[in-house]
LUMNU-311864 format. One record per residue (C-alpha): residue in three letters; x, y, z. Coordinates in nm, 3 decimals, padded with zeros to 5 digits. Each point is the difference from the previous one (the first is absolute). Last residue first. Layout:
 rest    east   north      up
  ALA       X       Y       Z
...
REM end
This chain:
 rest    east   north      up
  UNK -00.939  00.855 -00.464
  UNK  00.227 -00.255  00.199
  UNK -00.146 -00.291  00.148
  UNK -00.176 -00.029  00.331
  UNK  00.087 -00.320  00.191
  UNK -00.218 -00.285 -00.021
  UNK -00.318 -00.069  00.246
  UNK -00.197 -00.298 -00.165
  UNK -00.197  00.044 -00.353
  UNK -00.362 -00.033  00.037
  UNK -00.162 -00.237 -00.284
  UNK -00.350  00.125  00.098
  UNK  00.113  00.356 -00.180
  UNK -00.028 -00.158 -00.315
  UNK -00.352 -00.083  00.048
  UNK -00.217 -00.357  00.080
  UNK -00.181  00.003  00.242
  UNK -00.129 -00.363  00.023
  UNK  00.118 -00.051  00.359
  UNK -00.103  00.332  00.162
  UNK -00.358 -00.136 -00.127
  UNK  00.019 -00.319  00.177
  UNK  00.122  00.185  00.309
  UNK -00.284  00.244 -00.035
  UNK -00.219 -00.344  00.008
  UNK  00.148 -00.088  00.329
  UNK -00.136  00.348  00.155
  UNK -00.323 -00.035 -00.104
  UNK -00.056 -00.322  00.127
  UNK  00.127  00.119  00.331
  UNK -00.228  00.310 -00.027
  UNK -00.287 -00.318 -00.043
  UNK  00.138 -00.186  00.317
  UNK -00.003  00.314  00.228
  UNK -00.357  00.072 -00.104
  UNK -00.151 -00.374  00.064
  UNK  00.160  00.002  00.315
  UNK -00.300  00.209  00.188
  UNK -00.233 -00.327 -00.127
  UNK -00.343  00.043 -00.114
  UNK  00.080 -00.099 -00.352
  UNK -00.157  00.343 -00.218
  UNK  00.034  00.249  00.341
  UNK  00.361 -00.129  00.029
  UNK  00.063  00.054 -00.326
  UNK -00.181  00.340 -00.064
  UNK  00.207  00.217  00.295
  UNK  00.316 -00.145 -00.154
  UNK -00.060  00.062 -00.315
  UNK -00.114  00.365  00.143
  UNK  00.303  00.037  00.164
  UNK  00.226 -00.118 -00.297
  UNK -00.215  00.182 -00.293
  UNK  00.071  00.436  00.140
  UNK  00.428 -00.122  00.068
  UNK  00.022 -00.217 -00.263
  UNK -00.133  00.321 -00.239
  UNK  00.381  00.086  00.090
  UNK  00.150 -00.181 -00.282
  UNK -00.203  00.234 -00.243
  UNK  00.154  00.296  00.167
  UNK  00.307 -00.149  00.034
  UNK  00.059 -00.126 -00.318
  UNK -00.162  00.302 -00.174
  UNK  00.236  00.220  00.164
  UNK  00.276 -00.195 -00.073
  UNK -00.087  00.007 -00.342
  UNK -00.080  00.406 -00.023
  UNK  00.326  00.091  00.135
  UNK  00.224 -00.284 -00.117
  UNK -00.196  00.059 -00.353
  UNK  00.101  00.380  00.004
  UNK  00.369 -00.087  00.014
  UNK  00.057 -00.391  00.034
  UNK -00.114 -00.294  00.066
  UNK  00.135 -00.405 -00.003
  UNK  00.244  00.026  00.279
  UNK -00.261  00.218  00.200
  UNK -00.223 -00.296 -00.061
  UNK  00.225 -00.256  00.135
  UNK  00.122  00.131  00.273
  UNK -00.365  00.096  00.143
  UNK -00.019 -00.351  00.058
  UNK  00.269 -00.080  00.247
  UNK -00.084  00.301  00.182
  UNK -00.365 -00.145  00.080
  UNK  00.112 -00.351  00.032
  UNK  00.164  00.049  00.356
  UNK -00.308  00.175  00.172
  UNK -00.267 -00.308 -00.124
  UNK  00.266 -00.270  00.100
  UNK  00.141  00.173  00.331
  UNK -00.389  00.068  00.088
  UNK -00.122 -00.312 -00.081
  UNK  00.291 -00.265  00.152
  UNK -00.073  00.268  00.314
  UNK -00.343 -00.005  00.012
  UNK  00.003 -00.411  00.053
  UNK  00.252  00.047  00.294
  UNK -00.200  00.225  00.166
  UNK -00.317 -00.205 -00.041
  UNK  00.176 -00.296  00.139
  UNK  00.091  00.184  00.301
  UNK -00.323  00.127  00.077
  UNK -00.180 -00.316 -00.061
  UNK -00.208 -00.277 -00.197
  UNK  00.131  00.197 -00.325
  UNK -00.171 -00.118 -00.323
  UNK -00.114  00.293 -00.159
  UNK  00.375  00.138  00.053
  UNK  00.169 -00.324 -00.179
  UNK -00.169  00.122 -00.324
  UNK  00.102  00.317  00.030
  UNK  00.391 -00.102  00.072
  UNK -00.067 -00.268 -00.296
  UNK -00.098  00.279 -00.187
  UNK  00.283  00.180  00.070
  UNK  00.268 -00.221 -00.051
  UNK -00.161 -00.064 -00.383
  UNK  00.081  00.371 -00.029
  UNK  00.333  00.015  00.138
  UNK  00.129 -00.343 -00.238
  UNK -00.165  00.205 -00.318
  UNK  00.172  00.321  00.124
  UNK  00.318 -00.230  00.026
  UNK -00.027 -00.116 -00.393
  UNK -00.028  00.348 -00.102
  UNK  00.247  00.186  00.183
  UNK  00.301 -00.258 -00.075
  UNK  00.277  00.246 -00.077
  UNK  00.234 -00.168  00.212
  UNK  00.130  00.300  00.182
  UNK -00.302  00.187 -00.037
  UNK -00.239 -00.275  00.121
  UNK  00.226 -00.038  00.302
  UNK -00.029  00.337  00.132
  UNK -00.366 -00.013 -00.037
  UNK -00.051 -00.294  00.117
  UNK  00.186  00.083  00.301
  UNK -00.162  00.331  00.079
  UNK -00.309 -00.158 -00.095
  UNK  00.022 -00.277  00.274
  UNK  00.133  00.187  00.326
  UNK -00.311  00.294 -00.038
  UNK -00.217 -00.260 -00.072
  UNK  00.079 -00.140  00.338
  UNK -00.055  00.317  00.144
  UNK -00.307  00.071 -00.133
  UNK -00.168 -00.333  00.107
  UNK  00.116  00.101  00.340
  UNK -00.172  00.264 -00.009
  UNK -00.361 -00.158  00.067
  UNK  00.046 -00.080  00.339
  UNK  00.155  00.406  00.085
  UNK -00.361  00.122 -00.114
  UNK -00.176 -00.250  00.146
  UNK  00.095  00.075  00.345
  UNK  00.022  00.363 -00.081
  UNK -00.404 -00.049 -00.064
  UNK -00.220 -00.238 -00.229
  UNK -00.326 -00.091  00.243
  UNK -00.032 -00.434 -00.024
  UNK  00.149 -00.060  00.316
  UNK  00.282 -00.226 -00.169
  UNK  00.004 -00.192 -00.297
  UNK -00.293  00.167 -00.174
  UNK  00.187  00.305  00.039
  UNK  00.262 -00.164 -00.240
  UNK -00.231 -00.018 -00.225
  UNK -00.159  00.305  00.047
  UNK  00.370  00.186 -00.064
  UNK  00.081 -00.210 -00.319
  UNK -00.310  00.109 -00.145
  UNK  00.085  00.255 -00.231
  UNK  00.366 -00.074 -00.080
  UNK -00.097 -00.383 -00.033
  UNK -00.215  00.086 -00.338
  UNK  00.185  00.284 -00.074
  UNK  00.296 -00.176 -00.061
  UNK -00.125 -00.291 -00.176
  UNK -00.234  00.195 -00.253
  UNK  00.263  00.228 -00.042
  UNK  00.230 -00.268 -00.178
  UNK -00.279 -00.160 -00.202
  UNK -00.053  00.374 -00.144
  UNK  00.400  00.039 -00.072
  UNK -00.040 -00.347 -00.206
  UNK -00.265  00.186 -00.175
  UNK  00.113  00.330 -00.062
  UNK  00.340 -00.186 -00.118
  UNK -00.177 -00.172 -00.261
  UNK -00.216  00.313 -00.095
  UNK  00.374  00.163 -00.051
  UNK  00.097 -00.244 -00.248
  UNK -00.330 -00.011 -00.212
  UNK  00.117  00.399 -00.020
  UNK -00.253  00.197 -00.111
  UNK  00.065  00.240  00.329
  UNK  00.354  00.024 -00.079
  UNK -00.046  00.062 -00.376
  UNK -00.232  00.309  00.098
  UNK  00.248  00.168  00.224
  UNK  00.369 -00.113 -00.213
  UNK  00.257 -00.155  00.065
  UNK -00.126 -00.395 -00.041
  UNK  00.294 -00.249  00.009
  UNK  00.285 -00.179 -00.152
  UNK  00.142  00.355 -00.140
  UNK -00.061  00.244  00.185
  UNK  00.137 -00.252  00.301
  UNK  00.318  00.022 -00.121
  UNK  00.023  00.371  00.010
  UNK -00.102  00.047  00.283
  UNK  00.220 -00.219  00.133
  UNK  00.349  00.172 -00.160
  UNK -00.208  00.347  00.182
  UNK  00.010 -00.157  00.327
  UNK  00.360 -00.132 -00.011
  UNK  00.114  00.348 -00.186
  UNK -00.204  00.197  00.302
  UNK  00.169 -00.187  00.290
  UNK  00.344  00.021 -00.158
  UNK -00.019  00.361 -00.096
  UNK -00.131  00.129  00.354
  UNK  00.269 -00.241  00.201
  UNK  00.258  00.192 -00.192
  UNK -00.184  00.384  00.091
  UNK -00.012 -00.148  00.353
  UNK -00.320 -00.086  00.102
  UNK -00.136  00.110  00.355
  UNK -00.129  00.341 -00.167
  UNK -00.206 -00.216 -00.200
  UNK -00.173  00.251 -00.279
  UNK  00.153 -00.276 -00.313
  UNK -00.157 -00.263  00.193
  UNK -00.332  00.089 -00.036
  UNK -00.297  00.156  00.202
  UNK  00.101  00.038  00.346
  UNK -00.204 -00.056  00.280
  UNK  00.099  00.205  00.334
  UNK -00.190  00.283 -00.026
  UNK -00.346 -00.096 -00.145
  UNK  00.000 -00.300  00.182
  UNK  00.006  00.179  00.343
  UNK -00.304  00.164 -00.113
  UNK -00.161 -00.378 -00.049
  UNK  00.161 -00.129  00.343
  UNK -00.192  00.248  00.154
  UNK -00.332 -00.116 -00.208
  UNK  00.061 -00.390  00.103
  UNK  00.042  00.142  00.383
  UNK -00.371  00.186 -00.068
  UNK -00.169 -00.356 -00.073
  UNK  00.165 -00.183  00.293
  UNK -00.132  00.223  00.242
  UNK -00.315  00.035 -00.128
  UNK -00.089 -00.348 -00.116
  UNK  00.086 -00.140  00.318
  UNK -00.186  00.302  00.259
  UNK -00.321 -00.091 -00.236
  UNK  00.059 -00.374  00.094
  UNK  00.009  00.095  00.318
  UNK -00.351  00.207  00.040
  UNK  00.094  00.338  00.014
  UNK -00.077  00.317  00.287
  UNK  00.300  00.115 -00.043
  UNK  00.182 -00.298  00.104
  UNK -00.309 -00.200  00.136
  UNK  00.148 -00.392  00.009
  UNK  00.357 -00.065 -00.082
  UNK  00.099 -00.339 -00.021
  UNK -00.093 -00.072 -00.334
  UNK  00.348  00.274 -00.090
  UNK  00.152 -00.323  00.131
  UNK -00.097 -00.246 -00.203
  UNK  00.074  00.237 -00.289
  UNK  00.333  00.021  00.125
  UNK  00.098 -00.321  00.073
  UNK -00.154 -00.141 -00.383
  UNK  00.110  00.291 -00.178
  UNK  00.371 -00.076  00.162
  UNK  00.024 -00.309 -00.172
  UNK -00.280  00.013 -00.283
  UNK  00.159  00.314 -00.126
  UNK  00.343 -00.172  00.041
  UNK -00.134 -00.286 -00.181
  UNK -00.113  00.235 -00.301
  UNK  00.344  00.226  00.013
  UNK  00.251 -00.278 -00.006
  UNK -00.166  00.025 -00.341
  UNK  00.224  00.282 -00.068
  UNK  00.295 -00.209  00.078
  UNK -00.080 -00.287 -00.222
  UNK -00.064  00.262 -00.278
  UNK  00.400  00.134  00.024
  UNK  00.065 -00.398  00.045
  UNK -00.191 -00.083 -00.337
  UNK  00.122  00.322 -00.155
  UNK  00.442 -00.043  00.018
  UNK  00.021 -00.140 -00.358
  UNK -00.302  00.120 -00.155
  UNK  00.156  00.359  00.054
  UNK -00.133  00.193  00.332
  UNK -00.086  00.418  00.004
  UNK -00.223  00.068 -00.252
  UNK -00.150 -00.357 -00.010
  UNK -00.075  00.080  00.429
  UNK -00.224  00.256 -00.119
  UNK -00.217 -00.193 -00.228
  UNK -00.059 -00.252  00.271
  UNK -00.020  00.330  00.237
  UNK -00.291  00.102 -00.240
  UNK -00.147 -00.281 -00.008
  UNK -00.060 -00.052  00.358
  UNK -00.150  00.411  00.024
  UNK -00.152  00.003 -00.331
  UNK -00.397 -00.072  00.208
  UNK  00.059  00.160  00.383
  UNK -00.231  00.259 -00.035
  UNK -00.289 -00.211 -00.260
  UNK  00.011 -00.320  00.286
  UNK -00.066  00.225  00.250
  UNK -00.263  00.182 -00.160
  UNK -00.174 -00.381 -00.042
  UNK  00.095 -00.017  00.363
  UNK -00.187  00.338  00.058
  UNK -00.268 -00.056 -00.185
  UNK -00.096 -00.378  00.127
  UNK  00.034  00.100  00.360
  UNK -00.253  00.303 -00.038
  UNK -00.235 -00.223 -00.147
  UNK  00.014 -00.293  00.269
  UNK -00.033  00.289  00.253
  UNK  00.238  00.140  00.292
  UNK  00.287  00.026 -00.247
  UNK  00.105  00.347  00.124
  UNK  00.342 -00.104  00.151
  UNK  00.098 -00.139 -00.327
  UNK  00.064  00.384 -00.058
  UNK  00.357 -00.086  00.159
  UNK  00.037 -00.235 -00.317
  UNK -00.124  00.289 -00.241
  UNK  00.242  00.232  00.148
  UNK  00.285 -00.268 -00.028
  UNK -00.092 -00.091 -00.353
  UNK  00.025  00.398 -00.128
  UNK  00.314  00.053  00.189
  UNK  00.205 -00.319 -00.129
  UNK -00.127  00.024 -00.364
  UNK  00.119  00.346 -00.063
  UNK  00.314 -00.052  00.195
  UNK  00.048 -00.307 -00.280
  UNK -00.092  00.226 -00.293
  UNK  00.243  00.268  00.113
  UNK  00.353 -00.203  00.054
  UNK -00.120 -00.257 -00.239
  UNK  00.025  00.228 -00.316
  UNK -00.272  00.169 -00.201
  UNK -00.003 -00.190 -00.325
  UNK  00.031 -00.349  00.109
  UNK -00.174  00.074  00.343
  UNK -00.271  00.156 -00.205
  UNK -00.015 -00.356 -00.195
  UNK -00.012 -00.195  00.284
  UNK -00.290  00.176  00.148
  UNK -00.158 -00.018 -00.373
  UNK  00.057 -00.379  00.021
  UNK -00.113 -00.079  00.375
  UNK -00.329  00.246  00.052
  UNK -00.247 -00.259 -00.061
  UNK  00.163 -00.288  00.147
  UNK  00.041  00.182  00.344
  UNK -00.366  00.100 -00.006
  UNK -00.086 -00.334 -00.013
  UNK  00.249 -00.183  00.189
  UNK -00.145  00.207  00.328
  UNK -00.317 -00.144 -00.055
  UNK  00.130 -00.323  00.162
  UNK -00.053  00.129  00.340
  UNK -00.356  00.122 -00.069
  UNK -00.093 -00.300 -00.109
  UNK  00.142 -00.209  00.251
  UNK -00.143  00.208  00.258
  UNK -00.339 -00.040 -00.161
  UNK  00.023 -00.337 -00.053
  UNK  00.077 -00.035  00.406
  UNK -00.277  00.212  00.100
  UNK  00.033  00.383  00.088
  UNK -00.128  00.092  00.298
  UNK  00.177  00.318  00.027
  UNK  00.136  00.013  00.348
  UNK  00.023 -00.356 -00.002
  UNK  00.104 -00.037 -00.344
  UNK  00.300  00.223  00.081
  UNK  00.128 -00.163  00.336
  UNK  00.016 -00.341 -00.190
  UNK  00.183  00.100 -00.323
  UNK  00.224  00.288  00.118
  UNK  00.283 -00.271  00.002
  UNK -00.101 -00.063 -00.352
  UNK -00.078  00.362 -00.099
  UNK  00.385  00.044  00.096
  UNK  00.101 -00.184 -00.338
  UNK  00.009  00.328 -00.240
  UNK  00.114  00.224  00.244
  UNK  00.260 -00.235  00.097
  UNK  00.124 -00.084 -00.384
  UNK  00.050  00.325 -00.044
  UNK  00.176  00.107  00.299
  UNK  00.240 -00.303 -00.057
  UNK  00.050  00.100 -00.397
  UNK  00.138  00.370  00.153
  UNK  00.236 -00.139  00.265
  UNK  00.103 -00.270 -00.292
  UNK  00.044  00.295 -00.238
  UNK  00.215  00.188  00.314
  UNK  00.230 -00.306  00.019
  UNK  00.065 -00.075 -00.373
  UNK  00.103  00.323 -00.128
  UNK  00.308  00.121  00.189
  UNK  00.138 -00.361  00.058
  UNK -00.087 -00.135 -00.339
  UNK  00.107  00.299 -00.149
  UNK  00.355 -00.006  00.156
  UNK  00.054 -00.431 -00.076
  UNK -00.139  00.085 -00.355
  UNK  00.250  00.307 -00.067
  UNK  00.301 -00.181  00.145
  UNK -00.038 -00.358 -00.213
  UNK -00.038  00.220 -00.306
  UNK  00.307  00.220  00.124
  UNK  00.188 -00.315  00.036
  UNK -00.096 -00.195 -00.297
  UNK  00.079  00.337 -00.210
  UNK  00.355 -00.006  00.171
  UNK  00.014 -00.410 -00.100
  UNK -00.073  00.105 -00.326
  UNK  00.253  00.302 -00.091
  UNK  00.307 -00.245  00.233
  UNK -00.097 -00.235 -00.263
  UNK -00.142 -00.364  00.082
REM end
């Protein structure tokens, strides 16, 4: 290797390890707020239909709504993120979801619920695509599957200390005259909208404008990421319309689908079940029960992740996570105890977490330009129609058998048959090329 390559490896290597850490943390801080004030309706669940008397179709209803509004507003969120920049779209979406999440606090009728998680669902919709998109401006193919990996740190981590903290927030009766679910939504709406303005001043849009990059480091990370765009413009869709034609993109909407079916299915009643284990009222008790499953997943994507770039095999594990989580959902209908329900939510949660950066490596290999903005969108928002079917597939199973583990085996159906599909994708970016030193521009 000449001394002109191995210095471009370097600064490469340098730029990626420097954005990781300056990036990475505060998007995770940002994807954990977002993922708590779209899950705390489940630990609201109980104290909420009481005040409200809402039945348990209703609730689900009105918590799958959410997916709704989000689908709606994915692609053209995306695109204004495209043409905009991060650093303003994604304070934009941080402020205006937070307000409408501390508004939760006036969802004292089944009406009033469904608007304001559908207007939820419309605040926070380009926010997880957009940081997909973001993280391709910032993270070449090579060094992506861990960089994604680490953001998803952020959905167990919500779940982690969301699950603690919402538990606790329970505990506080009459704060300002509020019910406790109404103190929940507040407080942990407005934090989101901090974080938001904080977004606005800390994000930055492109490499080039990284005052943490050295002019070298600069020119390496934005040859890399231009020498990809370029390959992908030409084994892929690049432009708006072509990505949403795209046979290839529908395939990855619905593999992405099967995935959010699994997660939200467990995500949303994770905390009754568990309840159901103990004195049956979901407190801090619960709360700290159900994160161990987050921890564990924590342990398991950071390794797949990390290994799946150095061997290159993203595909075939995100078929092996997949299949691990429907046996973990499976396993979690059929738990005579505590312990074995635990256990059970764990195989699901570190298989449903893991896949979900494992995937998106494969169609941000396979996008690019205007079609990475409006693709991924698309993917996601589509994908993310799991969330609004799961609850009530759920919900209509174990009315249609008469048996509360009908619903848990039908998401694990689901689940196996995303694995089927991950198997017969078939793309250039499927073949994924190990970790390999940079070469010279």
């Amino acid at each position: 290797m000449t001394t002109t390559t191995t210095s471009l490896s370097d600064a490469l290597s340098s730029a990626i390890a420097k954005s990781r850490l300056r990036l990475l943390p505060f998007l995770i801080l940002m994807y954990v707020l977002a993922f708590i004030d779209r899950a705390n309706v489940g630990y609201a669940r109980s104290f909420l239909q009481a005040d409200t008397g809402l039945g348990d179709a209703a609730f689900a209803f009105g918590a799958s709504i959410f997916f709704i509004g989000y689908a709606c507003f994915e692609v053209p969120s995306n695109l204004m993120l495209h043409r905009l920049g991060a650093r303003v779209w994604l304070c934009r979406i941080m402020v205006t979801w937070g307000l409408v999440s501390a508004a939760m606090m006036f969802a004292d009728s089944a009406t009033a619920f469904y608007v304001l998680r559908f207007l939820l669902g419309v605040a926070e919709a380009g926010f997880f695509p957009g940081i997909i998109l973001y993280l391709t401006y910032w993270f070449p193919a090579q060094s992506r599957g861990q960089a994604l990996g680490m953001f998803y740190f952020g959905l167990p981590l919500a779940l982690v200390l969301g699950g603690p903290l919402s538990g606790w927030l329970l505990e506080f009766h009459g704060v300002f005259g509020m019910s406790n679910w109404q103190f929940l939504f507040v407080v942990e709406g407005l934090l989101a909208s901090l974080v938001g303005i904080a977004a606005y001043f800390y994000l930055v849009d492109r490499p080039r404008a990284a005052r943490w990059l050295s002019e070298e480091e600069k020119g390496a990370l934005e040859g890399k990421l231009a020498e990809e765009e370029a390959r992908k413009q030409g084994q892929g869709p690049h432009g708006f319309l072509s990505a949403l034609r795209s046979g290839q993109v529908l395939k990855f909407c619905l593999v992405y689908f099967t995935v959010q079916m699994s997660v939200y299915g467990v995500v949303f009643y994770l905390p009754t079940r568990i309840a159901s284990f103990l004195d049956g009222n979901v407190g801090l008790s619960v709360g700290l029960i159900t994160a161990i499953p987050w921890l564990c997943a924590l342990v398991v994507t950071r390794l797949v992740t990390r290994y799946a770039d150095r061997s290159g095999q993203h595909r075939r594990l995100a078929v092996c996570m997949l299949a691990m989580a429907a046996a973990g959902i499976a396993a979690s209908a059929l738990s005579p105890n505590l312990t074995f329900a635990v256990i059970a939510f764990c195989f699901a949660a570190s298989g449903f977490v893991s896949v979900q950066p494992l995937f998106w490596t494969i169609p941000t290999s396979y996008l690019s330009g205007a079609a990475a903005a409006s693709g991924i969108a698309l993917i996601n928002s589509l994908g993310n129609l799991g969330g609004f079917v799961a609850p009530n597939l759920k919900t209509l199973m174990e009315t249609q058998f008469g048996d509360p583990r009908a619903g848990m085996f039908a998401l694990a159906v689901v689940a196996v048959f995303g694995a089927l599909m991950i198997c017969r994708l078939n793309t250039p970016s499927s073949k994924s090329q190990p970790l390999k030193p940079a070469r010279a521009a």
